[in-house]
TIRO-2110 file (N, C-alpha, C; in Angstrom, 1 decimal):
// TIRO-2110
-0.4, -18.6, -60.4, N, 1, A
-1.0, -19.7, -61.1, CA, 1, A
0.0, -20.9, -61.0, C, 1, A
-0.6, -22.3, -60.8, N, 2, A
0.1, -22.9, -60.8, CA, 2, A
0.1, -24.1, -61.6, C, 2, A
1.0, -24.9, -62.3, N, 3, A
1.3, -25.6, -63.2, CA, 3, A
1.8, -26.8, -63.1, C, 3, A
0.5, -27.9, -63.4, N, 4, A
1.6, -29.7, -63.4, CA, 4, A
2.7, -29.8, -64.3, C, 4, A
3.5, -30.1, -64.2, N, 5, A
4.5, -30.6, -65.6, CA, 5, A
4.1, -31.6, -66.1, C, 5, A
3.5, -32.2, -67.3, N, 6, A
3.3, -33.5, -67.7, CA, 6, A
4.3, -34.4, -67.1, C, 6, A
5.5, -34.3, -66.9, N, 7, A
6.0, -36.0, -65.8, CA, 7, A
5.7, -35.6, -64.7, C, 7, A
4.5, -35.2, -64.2, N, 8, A
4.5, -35.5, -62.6, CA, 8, A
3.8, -36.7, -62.4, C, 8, A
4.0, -37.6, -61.6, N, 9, A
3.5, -38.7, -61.6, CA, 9, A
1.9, -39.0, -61.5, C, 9, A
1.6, -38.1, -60.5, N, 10, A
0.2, -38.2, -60.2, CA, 10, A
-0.5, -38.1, -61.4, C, 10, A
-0.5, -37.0, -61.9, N, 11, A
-1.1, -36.7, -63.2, CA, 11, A
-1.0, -37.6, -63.8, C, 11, A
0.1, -38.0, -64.1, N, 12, A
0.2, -39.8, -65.4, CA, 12, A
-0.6, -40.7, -65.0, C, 12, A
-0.6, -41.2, -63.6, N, 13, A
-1.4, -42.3, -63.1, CA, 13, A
-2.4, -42.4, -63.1, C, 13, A
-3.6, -41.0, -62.9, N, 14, A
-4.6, -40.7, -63.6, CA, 14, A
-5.2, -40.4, -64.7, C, 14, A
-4.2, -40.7, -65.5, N, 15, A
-5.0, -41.0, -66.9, CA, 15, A
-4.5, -42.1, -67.6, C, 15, A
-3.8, -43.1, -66.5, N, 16, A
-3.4, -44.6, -66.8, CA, 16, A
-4.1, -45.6, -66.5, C, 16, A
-5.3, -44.8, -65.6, N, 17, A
-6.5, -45.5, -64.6, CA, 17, A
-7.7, -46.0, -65.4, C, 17, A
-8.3, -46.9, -65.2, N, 18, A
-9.5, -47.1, -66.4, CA, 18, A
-10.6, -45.9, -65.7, C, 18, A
-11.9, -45.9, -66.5, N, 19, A
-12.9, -45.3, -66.0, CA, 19, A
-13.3, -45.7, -65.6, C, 19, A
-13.8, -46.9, -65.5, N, 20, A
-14.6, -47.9, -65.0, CA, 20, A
-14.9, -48.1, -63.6, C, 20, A
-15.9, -48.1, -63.0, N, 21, A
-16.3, -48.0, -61.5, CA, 21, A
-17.0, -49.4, -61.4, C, 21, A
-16.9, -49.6, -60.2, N, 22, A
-17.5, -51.0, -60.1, CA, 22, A
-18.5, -51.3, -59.0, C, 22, A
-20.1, -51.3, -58.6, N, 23, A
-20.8, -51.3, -58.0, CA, 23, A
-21.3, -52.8, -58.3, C, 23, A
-20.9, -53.2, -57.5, N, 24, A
-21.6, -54.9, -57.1, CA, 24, A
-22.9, -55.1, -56.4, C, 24, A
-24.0, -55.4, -56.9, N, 25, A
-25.4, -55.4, -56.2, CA, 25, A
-25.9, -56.4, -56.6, C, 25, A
-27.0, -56.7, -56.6, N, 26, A
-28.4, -58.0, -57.2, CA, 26, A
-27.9, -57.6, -58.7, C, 26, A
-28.0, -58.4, -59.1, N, 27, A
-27.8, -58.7, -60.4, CA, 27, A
-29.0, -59.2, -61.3, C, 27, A
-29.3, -59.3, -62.5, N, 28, A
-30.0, -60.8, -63.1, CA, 28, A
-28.9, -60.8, -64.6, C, 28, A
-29.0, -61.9, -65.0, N, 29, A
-28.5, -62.7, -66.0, CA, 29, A
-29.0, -62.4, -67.2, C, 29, A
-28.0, -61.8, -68.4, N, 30, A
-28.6, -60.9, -69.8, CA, 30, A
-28.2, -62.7, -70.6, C, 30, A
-27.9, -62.4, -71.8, N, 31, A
-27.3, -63.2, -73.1, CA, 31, A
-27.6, -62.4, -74.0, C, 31, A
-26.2, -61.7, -74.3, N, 32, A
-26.0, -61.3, -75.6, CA, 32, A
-24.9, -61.2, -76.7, C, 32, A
-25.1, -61.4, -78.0, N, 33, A
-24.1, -61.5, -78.9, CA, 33, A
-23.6, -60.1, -79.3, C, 33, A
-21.8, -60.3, -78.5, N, 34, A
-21.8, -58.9, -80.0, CA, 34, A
-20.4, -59.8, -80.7, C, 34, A
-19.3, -58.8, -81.7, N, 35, A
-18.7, -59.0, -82.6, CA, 35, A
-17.6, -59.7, -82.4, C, 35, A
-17.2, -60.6, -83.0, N, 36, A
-15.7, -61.3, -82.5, CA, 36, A
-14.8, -59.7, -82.1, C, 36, A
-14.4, -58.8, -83.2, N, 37, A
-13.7, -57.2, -83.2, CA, 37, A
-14.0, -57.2, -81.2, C, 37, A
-15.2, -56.7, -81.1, N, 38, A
-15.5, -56.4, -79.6, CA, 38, A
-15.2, -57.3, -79.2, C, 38, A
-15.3, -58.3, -79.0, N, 39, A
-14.9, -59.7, -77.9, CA, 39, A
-13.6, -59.5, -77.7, C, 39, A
-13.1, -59.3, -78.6, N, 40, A
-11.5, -59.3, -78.9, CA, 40, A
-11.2, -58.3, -77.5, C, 40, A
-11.7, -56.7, -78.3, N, 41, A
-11.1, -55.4, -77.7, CA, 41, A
-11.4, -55.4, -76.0, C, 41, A
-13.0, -56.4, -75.5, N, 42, A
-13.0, -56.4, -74.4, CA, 42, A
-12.2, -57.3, -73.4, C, 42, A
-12.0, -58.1, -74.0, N, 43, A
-10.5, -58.8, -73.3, CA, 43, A
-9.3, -58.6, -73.0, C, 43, A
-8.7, -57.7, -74.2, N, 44, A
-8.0, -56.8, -73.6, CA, 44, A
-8.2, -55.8, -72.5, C, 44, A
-9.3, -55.5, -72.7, N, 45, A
-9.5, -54.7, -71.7, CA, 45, A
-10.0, -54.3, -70.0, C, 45, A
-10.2, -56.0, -69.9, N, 46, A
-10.7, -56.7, -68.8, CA, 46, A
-9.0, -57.0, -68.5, C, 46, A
-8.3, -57.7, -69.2, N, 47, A
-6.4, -57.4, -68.6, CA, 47, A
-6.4, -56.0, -68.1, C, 47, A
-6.1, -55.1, -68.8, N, 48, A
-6.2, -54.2, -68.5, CA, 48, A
-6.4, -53.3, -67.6, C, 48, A
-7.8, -53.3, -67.0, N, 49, A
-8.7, -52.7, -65.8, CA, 49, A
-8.5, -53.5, -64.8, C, 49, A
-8.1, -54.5, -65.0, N, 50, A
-7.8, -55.7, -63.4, CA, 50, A
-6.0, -55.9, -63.3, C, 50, A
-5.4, -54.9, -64.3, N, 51, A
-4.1, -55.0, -63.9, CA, 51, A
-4.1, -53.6, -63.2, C, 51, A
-4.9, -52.6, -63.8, N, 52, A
-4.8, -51.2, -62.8, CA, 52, A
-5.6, -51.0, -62.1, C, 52, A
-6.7, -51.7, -61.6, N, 53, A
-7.7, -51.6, -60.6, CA, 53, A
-7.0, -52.4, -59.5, C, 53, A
-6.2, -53.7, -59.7, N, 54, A
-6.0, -54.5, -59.0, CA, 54, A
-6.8, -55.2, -58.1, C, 54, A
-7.5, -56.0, -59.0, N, 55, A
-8.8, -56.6, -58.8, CA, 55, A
-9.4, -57.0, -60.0, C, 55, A
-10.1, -58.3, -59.5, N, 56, A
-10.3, -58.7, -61.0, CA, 56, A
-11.8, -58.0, -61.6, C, 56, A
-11.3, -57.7, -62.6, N, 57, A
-13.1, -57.3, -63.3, CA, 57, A
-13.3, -58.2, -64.5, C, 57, A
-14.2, -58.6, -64.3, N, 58, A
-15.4, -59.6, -65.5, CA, 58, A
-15.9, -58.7, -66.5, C, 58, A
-16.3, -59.3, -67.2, N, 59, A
-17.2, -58.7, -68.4, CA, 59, A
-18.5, -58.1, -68.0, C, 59, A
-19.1, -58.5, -67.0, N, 60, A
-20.5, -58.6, -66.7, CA, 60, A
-20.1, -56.8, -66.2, C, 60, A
-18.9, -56.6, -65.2, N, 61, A
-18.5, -55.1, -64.4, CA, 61, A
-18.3, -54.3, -65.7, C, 61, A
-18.1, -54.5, -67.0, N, 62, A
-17.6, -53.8, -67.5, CA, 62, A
-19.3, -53.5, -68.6, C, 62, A
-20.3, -54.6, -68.7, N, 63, A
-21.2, -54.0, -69.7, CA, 63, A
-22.4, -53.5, -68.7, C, 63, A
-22.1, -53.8, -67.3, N, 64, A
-23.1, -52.7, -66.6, CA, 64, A
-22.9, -51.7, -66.3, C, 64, A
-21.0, -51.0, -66.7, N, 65, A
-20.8, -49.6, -66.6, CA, 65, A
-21.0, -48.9, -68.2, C, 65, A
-21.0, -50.3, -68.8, N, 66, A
-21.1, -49.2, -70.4, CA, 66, A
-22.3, -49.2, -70.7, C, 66, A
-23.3, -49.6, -70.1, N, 67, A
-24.8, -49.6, -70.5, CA, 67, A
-25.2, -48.5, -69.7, C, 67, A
-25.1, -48.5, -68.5, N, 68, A
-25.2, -47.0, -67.6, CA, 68, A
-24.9, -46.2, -68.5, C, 68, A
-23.7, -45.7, -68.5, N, 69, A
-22.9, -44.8, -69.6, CA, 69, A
-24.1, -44.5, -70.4, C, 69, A
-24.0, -45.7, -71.3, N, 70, A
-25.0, -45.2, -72.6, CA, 70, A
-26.5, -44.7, -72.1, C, 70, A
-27.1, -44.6, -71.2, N, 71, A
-28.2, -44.3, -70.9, CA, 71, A
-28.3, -43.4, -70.1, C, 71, A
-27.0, -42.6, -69.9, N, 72, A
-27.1, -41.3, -69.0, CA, 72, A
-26.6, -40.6, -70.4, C, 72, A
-26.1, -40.2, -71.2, N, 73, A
-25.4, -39.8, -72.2, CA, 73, A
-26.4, -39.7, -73.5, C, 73, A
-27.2, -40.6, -73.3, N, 74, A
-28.6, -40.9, -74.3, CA, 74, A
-29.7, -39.5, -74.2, C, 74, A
-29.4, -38.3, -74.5, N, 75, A
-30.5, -37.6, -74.3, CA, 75, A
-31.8, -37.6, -74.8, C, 75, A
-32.1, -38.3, -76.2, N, 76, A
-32.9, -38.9, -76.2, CA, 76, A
-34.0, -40.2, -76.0, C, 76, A
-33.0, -40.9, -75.3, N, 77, A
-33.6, -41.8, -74.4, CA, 77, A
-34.1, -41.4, -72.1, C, 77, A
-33.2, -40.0, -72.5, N, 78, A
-33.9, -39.8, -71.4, CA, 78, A
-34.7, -39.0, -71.2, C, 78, A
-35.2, -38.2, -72.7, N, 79, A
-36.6, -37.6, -72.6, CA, 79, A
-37.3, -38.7, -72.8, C, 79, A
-37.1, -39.6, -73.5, N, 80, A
-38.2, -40.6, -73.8, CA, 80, A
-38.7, -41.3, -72.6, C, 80, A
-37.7, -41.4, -71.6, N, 81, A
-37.9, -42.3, -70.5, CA, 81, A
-38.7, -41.3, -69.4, C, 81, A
-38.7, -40.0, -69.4, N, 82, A
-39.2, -39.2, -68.6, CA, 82, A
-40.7, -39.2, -68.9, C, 82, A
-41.0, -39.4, -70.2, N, 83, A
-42.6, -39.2, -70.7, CA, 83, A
-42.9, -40.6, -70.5, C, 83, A
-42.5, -42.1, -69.9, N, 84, A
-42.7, -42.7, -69.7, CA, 84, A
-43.4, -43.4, -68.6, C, 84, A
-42.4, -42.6, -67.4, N, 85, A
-42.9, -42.0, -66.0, CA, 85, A
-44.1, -41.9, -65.5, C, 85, A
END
């Protein structure tokens, strides 16, 4: 059996990494309000993912991975969407 030691580097850097995946395609243009709190937290977090992605990410990369997210993880939005079909 074999065993990482928590300071092995690899291991750290992967979980230093954002989640965030970034798929650039056609796009269209939302408008929406959310909370100063979130505005806040997503700015940091846009420093963040473009200081460890090394590349810059926008807000737009970041609410079309968290809306994905939410709608794969939605189980009842994905029966709903099946009976829709």
């Amino acid at each position: 059996m074999t065993t990482i030691p928590e300071n092995n580097p690899t291991a750290r850097r992967s979980s230093e990494r954002p989640m965030l995946q970034i798929n650039r395609l056609n796009h269209v243009r939302i408008n929406a309000k959310i909370l100063d709190g979130t505005d806040h937290k997503l700015k940091k977090y846009l420093q963040f993912a473009s200081q460890k992605m090394d590349t810059e990410i926008t807000s737009d990369d970041v609410v079309e991975y968290a809306l994905n997210l939410l709608f794969d993880r939605d189980p009842a939005f994905k029966s709903w969407l099946r009976q829709k079909v």
